[in-house]
C-alpha positions in Angstrom: 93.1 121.7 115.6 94.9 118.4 115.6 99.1 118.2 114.1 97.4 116.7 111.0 95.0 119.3 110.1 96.0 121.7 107.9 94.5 125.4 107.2 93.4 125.9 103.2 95.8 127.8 102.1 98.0 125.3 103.7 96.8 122.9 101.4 97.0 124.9 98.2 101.1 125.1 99.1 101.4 121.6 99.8 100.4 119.0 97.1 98.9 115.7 97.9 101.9 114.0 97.0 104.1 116.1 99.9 101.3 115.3 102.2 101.6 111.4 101.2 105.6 111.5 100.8 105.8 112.3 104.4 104.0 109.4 105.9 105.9 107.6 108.0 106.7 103.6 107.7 105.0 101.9 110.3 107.7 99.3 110.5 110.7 101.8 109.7 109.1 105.2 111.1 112.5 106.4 111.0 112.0 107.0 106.9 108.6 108.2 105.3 106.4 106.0 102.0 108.6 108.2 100.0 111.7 107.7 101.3 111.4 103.9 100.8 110.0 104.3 97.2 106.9 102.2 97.9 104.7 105.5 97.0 104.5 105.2 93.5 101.7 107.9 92.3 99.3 110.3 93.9 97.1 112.3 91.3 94.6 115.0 92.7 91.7 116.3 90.8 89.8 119.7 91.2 86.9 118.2 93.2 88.9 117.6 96.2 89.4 113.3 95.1 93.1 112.0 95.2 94.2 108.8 94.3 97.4 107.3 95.7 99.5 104.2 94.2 101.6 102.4 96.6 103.8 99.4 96.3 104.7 97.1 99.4 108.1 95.8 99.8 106.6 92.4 99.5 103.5 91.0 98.1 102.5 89.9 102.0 103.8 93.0 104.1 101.4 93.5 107.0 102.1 97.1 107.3 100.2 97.3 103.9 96.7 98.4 105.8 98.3 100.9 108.1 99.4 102.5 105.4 96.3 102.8 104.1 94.4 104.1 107.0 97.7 106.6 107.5 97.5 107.4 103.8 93.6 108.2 104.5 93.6 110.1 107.2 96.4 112.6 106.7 94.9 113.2 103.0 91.3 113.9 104.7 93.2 116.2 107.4 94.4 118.4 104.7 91.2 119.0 103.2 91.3 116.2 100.7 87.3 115.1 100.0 87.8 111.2 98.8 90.9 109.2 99.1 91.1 106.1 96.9 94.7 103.7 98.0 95.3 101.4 95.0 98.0 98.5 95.8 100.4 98.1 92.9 102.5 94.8 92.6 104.1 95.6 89.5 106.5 96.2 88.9 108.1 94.9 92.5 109.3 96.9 94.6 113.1 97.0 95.3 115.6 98.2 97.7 117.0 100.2 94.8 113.6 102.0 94.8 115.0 103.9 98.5 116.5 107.0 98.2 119.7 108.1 99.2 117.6 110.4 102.2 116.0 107.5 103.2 119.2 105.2 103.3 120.5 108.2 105.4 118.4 108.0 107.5 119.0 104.3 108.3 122.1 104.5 108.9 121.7 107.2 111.3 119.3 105.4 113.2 121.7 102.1 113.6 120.0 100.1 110.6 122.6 98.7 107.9 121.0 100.0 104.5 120.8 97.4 101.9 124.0 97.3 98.9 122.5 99.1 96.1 122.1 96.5 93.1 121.9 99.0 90.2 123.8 98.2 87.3 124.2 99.8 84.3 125.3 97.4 82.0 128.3 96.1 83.8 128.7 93.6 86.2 126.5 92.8 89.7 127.5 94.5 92.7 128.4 91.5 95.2 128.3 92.7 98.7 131.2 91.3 100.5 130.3 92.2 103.9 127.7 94.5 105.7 129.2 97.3 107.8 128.1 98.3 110.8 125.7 101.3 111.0 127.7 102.1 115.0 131.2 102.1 114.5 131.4 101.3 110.6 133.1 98.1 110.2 133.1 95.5 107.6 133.4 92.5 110.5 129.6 91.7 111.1 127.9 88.8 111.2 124.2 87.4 110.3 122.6 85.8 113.5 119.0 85.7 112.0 118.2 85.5 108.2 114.7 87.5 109.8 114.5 90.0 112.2 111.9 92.3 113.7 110.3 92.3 110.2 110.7 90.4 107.1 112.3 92.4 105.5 115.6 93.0 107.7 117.8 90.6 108.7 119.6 90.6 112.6 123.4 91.3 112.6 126.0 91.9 115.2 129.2 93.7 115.0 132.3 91.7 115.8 134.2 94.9 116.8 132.1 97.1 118.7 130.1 93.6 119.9 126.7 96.0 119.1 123.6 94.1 117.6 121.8 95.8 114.5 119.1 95.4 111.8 120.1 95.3 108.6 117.6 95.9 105.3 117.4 93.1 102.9 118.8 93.9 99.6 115.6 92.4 96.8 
């Protein structure tokens, strides 16, 4: 038995929306789907069919098909008969859509989590300065507006001299 099969009774405790929650990010695999909001719905019938709703960061993401296939697979593992993945573009996804685990997470991993831009009401939340996910300070500075994805940016701290990637805010 592989890591990704699970016994039936197994699967009776753990829904099809735990078992999609916890796949991991192929670009961020320090955070799971769920942690970065982009799972939006899994429903689960009584013929062993689920059907999961997932929306990309951004309209092009090319981790969109490895999701997929991940999505697939660990559903089948656990006993799940068909898997249908539907791609979602509205609304678009947001960096407010991560959750406070998953910005945890991050920032223990040395990536800068993006400013929150939820309002309620009142004014816009203008992020002066980044701080460093290392040592924590506000002296950082962009060196690329793209890093090693599109959706984070490069940075380096001025203090501890460290470089890191921080997560766009959209």
């Amino acid at each position: 038995m592989n890591d990704l099969t699970l016994s039936t009774s197994a699967v009776r405790s753990r829904s099809a929306w735990e078992i999609a929650a916890a796949v991991p990010d192929p670009e961020l695999p320090v955070v799971t789907i769920g942690d970065l909001g982009i799972l939006r719905d899994v429903t689960e019938n009584d013929t062993g069919c689920v059907h999961v709703q997932i929306t990309p960061t951004y309209s092009g993401c090319p981790a969109v098909e490895t999701i997929r296939a991940d999505l697939v697979e660990r559903l089948t593992c656990a006993g799940f008969r068909r898997v249908d993945v539907e791609l979602v573009l509205w609304p678009a996804w947001t960096t407010d859509w991560i959750t406070e685990r998953g910005r945890v997470r991050l920032q223990e991993h040395g990536i800068a989590p993006p400013a929150s831009t939820r309002t309620l009401g009142g004014p816009v939340a203008v992020e002066i300065a980044v701080r460093c996910p290392r040592c924590g300070s506000p002296e950082t500075r962009e060196v690329s507006r793209f890093g090693s994805t599109a959706c984070k940016a490069l940075r380096v701290c001025r203090s501890c001299r460290e470089p890191f990637d921080h997560v766009k805010p959209i």
